[in-house]
N, C-alpha and C positions, 0 to 999 in steps of 0.2 A: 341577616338583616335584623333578626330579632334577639341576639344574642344577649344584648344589654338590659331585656325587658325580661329576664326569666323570671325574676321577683314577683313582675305583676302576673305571671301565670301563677304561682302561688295565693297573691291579690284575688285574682279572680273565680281559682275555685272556692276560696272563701265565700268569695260572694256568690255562687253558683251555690252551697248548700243552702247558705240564709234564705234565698231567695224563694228554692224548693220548698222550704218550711210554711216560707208566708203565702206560697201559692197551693201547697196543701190544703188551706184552711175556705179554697176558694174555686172550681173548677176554671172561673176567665174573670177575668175582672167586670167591675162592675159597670163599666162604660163600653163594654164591648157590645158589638151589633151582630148580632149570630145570620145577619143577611147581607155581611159583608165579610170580605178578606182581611183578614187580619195581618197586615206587611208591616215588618221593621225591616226600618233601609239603616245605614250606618254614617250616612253624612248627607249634605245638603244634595248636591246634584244626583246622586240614586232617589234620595225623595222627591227631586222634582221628576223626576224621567218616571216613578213610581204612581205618583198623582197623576200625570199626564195620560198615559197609558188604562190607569186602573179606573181613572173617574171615581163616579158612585159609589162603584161596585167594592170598591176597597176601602178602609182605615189604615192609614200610615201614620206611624209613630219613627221620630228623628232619631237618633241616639245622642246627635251631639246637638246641643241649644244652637240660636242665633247669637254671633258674635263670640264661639268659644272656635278655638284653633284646633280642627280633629285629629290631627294624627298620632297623639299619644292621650289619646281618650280616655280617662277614666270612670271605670261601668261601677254606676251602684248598683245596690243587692236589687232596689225593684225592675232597675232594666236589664240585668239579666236576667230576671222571671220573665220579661217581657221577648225575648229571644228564647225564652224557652217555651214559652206560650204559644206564640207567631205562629201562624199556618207556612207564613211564607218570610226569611230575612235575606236579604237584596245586601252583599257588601261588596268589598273590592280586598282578595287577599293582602297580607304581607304589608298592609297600609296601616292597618290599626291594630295593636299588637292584641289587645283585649277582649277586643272583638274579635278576633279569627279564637281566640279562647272560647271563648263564649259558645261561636258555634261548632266547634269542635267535640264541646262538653255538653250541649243543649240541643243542639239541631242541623247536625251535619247533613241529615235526610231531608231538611225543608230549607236550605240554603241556595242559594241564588249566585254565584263567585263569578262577578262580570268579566274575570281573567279570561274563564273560561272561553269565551266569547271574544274578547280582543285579548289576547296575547299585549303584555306590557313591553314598551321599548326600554332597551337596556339606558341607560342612565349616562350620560356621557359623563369619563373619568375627569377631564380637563373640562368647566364649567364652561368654557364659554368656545367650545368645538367648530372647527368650521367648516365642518363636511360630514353631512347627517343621510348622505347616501341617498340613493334614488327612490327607496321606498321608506326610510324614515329608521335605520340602522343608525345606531350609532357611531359609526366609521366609516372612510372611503372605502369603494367599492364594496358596499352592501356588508362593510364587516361589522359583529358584534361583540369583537373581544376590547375592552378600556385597558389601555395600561394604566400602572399603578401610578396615582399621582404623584405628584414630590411633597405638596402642601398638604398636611392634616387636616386642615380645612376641610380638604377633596377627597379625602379618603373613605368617608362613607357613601362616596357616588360610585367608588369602583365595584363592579360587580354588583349593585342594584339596579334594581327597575326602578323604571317611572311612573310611577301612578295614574297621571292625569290627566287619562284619556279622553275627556269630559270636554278639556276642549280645542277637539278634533268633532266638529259638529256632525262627519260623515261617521266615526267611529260610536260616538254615540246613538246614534241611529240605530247602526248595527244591533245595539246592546238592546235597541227597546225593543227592535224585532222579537228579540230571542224572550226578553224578560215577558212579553207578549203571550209568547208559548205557555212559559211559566207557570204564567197566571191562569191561563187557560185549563192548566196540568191540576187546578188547586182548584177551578170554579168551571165547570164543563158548559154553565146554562149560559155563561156570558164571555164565551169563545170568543165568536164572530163582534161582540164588540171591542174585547182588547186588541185583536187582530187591526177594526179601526179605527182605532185612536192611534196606534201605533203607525199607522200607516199615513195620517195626518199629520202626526209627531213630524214623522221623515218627511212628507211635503217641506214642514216648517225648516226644518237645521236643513234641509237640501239648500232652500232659500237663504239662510244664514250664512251658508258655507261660500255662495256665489258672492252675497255681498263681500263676504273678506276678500272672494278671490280679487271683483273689480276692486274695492278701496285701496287694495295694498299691492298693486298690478305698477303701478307707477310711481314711486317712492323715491326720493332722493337719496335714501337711506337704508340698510337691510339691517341691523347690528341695534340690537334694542337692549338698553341694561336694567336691568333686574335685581332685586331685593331676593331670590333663592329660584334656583332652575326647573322652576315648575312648568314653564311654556315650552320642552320639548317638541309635545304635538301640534300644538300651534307657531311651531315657527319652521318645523317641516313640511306641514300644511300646504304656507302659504309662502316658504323658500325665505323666512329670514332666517335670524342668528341670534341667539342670545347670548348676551355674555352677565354670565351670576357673581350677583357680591358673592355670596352662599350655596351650599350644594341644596340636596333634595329636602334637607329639613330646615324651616324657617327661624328655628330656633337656634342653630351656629349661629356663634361670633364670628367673625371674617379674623384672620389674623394681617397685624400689620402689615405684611407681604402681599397678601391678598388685595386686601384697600389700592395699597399702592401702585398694584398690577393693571385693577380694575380703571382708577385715576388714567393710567399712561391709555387703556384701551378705548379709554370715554373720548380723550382729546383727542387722539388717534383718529377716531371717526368722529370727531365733530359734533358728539351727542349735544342735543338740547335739551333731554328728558331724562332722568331719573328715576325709573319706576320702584314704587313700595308697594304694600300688598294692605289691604282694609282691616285684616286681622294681625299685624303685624306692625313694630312700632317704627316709624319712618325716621328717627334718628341717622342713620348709618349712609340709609342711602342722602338724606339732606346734608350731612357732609361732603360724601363725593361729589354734591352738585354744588354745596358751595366751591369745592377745590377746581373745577371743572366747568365755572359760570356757566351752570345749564339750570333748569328749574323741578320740580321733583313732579311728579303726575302717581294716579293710581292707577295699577295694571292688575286687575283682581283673576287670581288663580281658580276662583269658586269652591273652595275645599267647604267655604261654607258661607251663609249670608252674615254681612254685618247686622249686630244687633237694630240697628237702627233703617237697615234698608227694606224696602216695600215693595222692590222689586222683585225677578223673576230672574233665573237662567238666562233667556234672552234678554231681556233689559241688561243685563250686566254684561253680557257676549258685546250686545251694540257700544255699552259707554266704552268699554275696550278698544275695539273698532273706532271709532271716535280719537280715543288717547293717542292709539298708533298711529294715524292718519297724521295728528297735529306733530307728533314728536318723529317723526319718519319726512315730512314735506310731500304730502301724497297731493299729486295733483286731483 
């Protein structure tokens, strides 16, 4: 999966010595609170689950700004001092090439790797799969081997994982439990509070996870299309289908094959929606939707906040919820 980025592991021990240098000069930086935890998380949704969990008791620094697209992140030299600083850094392997750098060169001992904890689904080879198996496999009968696609397009889905556990609201839960522990492992005097916050956390997305189930219980519709196959977990979830202009990275072009595949699959089922992603430019899929008289909608993956939203995890879970319901015909 990272074969193409070997460049930037060069990039980044770069930046991993500069960084040393400038933190030589300094034991923590000058904004740090020595009565709190010091967490760097690697994208939006670990710092929410991070803040929520850690309260007070922590300082959380993002790696990737609002409104930038994280999955090929590039680390300057001060926030890799800042991973190397960190009591504690919170990422998701194999998702960010620089950052799994980083902590491997800085602080494989104070690392957090949420895989640990959910196991990623394999990545279905055919974008828009239609049989994601009883526990969320990607093949019939619980299988997890993709054949190789035919379109290049697809070919970097075969044999990757999915990343996007974040939104499977039970699986996330999971992860605060554990990240809980973590914390615990890092600041002993305020155990018993990360235990509950964490425990409140999961009240909350327990809640969340029922609303999907009622909203999307009665649907006219299961087959939602997508701007790149980031909704895995949530459309095994909650038993729909996506079908991808694009595989796992948002940054493919569809080839003309692709477009035209995706066109016959929209009339096929009747789509009225066209989903695009808030970090992501809605071109491609507003095409399909002109070809397809259906209208475009946002379907936000959360890899990170739009610069301009003021929202929250949940805020954004619900306008989702919302989008489906309208482009699905949910009673």
């Amino acid at each position: 999966m990272n074969s193409h980025h070997v460049p930037r592991s060069l990039a980044a021990a770069s930046a991993v010595l500069l960084a040393l240098g400038a933190a030589a000069c300094s034991d923590q930086p000058t904004d740090a609170d020595p009565e709190r935890v010091e967490v760097v998380t690697a994208f939006y949704p670990l710092q929410f689950l991070t803040q929520q969990i850690g309260g007070d008791a922590v300082t959380v620094s993002n790696l990737v700004k609002p409104g930038a697209e994280p999955h090929d992140v590039e680390l300057s030299p001060s926030q890799v001092g800042d991973v190397a600083g960190a009591e504690l850094i919170v990422y998701l392997a194999g998702f960010q090439p620089q950052v799994d750098d980083a902590v491997q060169q800085n602080a494989a001992d104070r690392a957090f790797d949420v895989t640990t904890v959910e196991p990623l689904l394999d990545a279905t080879a055919d974008d828009h799969d239609h049989d994601h198996g009883d526990e969320g496999e990607a093949g019939p009968e619980g299988e997890g081997e993709a054949e190789t696609p035919a379109d290049p397009d697809h070919a970097a889905a075969a044999g990757s994982k999915d990343p996007h556990l974040w939104l499977d609201p039970t699986r996330l839960a999971t992860v605060g439990d554990q990240l809980a522990d973590r914390l615990a492992q890092a600041d002993p005097e305020h155990a018993d509070d990360y235990t509950a916050r964490a425990s409140d956390l999961r009240d909350q997305l327990e809640q969340l996870d029922a609303e999907f189930t009622t909203g999307l219980e009665t649907c006219q519709r299961r087959e939602i299309v997508v701007s790149h196959t980031a909704f895995g977990y949530l459309t095994t979830r909650y038993q729909l289908e996506q079908i991808g202009i694009t595989g796992l990275s948002p940054e493919h072009e569809p080839s003309p094959q692709r477009l035209a595949e995706v066109i016959e699959e929209a009339k096929e089922h009747q789509a009225t929606t066209i989903f695009f992603e808030t970090l992501v430019s809605p071109k491609v899929a507003e095409t399909i939707a002109t070809q397809v008289g259906a209208e475009t909608a946002v379907l936000d993956p959360l890899e990170g906040l739009a610069a301009d939203n003021n929202g929250d995890y949940f805020s954004v879970m619900r306008a989702n919820l919302a989008a489906l319901r309208t482009a699905l015909d949910c009673a």
